[in-house]
C-alpha positions in Angstrom: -3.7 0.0 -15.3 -1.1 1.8 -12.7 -3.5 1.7 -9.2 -0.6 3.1 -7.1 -0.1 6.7 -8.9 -1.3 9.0 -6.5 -4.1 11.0 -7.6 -3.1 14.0 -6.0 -0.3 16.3 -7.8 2.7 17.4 -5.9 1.1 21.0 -6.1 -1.6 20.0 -3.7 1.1 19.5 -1.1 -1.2 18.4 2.1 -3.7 16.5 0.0 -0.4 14.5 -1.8 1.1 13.7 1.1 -1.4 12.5 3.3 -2.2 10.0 0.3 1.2 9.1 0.1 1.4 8.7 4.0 -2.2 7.3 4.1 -2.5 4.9 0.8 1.0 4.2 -1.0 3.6 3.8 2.2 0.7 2.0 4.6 0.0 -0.5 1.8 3.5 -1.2 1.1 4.9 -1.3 4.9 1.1 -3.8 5.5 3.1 -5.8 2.4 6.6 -6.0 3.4 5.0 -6.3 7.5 7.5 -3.8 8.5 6.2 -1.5 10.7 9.3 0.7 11.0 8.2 2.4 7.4 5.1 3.7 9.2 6.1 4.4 12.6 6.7 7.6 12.5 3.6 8.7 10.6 1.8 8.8 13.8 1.6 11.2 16.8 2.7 8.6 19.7 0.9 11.6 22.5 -2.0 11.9 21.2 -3.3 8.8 19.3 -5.9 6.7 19.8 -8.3 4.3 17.0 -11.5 2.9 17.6 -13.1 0.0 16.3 -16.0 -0.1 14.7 -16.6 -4.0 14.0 -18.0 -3.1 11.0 -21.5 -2.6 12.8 -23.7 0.7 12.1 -24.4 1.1 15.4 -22.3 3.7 16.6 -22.7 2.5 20.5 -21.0 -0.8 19.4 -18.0 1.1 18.4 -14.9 0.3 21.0 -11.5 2.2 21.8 -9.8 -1.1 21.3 -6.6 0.8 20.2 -5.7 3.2 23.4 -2.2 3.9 22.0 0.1 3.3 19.1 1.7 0.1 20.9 -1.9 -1.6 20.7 -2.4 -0.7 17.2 1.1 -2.2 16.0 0.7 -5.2 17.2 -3.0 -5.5 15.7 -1.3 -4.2 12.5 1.4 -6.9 12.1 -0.9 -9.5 13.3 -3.0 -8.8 10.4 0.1 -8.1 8.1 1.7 -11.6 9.1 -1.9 -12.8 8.2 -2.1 -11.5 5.0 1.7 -12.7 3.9 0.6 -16.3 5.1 -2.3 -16.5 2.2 -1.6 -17.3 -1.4 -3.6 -14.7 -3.6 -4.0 -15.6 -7.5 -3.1 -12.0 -8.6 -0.8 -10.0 -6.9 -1.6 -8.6 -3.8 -0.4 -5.1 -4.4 -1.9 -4.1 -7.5 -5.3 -5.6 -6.0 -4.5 -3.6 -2.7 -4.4 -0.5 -3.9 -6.8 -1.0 -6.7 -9.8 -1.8 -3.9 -8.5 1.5 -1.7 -9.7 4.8 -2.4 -9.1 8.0 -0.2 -10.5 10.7 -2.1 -12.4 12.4 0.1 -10.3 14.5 2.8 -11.1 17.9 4.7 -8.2 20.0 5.6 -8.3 23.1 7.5 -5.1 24.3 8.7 -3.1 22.0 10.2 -6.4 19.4 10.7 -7.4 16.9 8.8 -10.0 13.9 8.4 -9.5 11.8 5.5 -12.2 8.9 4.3 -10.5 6.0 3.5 -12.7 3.5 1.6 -11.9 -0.4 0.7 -14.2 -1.7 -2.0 -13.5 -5.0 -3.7 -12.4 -8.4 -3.7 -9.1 -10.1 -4.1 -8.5 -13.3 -5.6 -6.9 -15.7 -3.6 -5.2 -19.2 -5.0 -7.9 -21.5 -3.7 -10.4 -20.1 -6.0 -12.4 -18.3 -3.0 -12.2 -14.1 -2.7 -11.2 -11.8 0.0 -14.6 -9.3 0.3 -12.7 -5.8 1.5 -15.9 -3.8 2.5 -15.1 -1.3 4.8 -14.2 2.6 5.5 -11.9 4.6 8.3 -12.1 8.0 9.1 -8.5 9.0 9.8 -7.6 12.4 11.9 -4.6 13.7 11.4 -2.4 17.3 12.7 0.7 18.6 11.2 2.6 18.6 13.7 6.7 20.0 13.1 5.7 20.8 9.5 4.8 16.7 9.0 1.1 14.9 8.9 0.5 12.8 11.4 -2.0 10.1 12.4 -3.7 11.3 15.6 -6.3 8.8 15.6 -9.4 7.1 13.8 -12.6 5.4 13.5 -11.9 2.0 11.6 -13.6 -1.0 10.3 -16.7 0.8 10.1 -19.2 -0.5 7.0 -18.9 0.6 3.8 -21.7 2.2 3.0 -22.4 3.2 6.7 -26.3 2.4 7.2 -26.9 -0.6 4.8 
């Protein structure tokens, strides 16, 4: 099965391209830990991402990601992470197969799309990766381009369970 086609046709401009900015290009740049393939997909002035330690309790959630800078660093710490772990399928089939972002509102030149992991991935030493979680992305098309403005991350998937 092809998990990286994007189910969003090229006639559905915004909805295709915020996948492709969102699901296809993030996964790939996480792979290859290459930030420079992403950086420009967010709005340096105005982002922000919180944290939700994958708690239900809203009041536990923490701006732990002030600015893009913050993030990067948190991203390619995790990338580096991943790349130093031996899966026993590969990693980028499995990556996209577990992510689904479906759901996105649009109105105008606003967005919030619902980014969902949901599955395991096998690693070499017999044991699984559990992916479990969901982000809220907020993004503004900004100079005729989405862009990532913020979010609300590692949040449990389903929220409330």
């Amino acid at each position: 099965m092809i998990y990286d086609k994007n189910p969003f046709p090229q006639g559905d401009a915004d909805r295709h391209a915020l996948w492709e900015m969102l699901v296809h290009r993030d996964i790939d740049a996480f792979l290859a830990q290459d930030w420079s393939m992403v950086a420009d997909d967010f709005a340096d002035d105005r982002f922000f991402g919180m944290h939700a330690h994958f708690l239900n309790d809203a009041d536990s959630w923490r701006l732990q990601f002030p600015d893009v800078a913050t993030y990067r660093d948190e991203w390619l710490r995790q990338a580096k992470e991943t790349a130093a772990t031996e899966f026993a399928e590969p990693l980028r089939d499995a990556l996209f197969r577990v992510t689904n972002m479906r759901d996105m509102d649009i109105d105008g030149d606003r967005a919030v799309l619902h980014k969902k992991f949901n599955g395991s991935v096998r690693k070499a030493d017999g044991t699984e990766d559990r992916l479990n979680w969901q982000t809220l992305y907020f993004c503004s098309k900004l100079g005729g381009r989405w862009k990532i403005t913020g979010f609300v991350g590692y949040m449990p998937h389903p929220l409330g369970r």
